[in-house]
N, C-alpha and C positions, 0 to 999 in steps of 0.2 A: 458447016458453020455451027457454031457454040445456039443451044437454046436451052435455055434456062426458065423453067418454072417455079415457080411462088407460089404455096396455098397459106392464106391465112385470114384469121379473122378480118370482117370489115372493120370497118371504123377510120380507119387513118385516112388523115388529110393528103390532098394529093402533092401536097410539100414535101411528103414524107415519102410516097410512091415515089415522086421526082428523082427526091436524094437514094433513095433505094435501088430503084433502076442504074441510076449514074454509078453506085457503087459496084453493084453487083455487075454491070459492064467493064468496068476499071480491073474490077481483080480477076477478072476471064482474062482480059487482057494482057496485066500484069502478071500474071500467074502460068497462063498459059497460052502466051504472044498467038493471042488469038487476035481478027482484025476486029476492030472495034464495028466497021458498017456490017460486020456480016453477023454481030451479036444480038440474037433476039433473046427479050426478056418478056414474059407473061407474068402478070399477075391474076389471080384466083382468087375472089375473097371471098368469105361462107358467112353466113349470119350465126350466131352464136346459138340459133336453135338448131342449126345443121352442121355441128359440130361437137362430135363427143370427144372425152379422153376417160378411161378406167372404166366405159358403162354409163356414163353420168355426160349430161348435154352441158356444153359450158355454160349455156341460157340459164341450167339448175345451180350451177355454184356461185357460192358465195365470192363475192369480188374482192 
């Protein structure tokens, strides 16, 4: 069965989690007539001090 992980930053409402999940099941689905009850999705999310890109913690850049 399809399991799908997410890492990314916090912050997002769980509105967003909701419609994320929904989507990211739909196109396993869609994409790869996978069943839908047997689609697990995780989400991971990191604080923005536990997360670099280039060397640099996203917590130091400029927004």
């Amino acid at each position: 069965m399809p399991f799908i992980n997410v890492k990314m930053l916090a912050g997002r409402s769980a509105e967003q989690k909701r419609a994320l999940v929904e989507a990211l099941t739909q196109a396993m689905v869609d994409t790869c007539n996978a069943p839908r009850e047997g689609t697990t999705v995780v989400l991971e999310e990191c604080e923005r001090e536990h997360w670099a890109v280039g060397g640099v913690l996203v917590a130091d850049r400029p927004q």
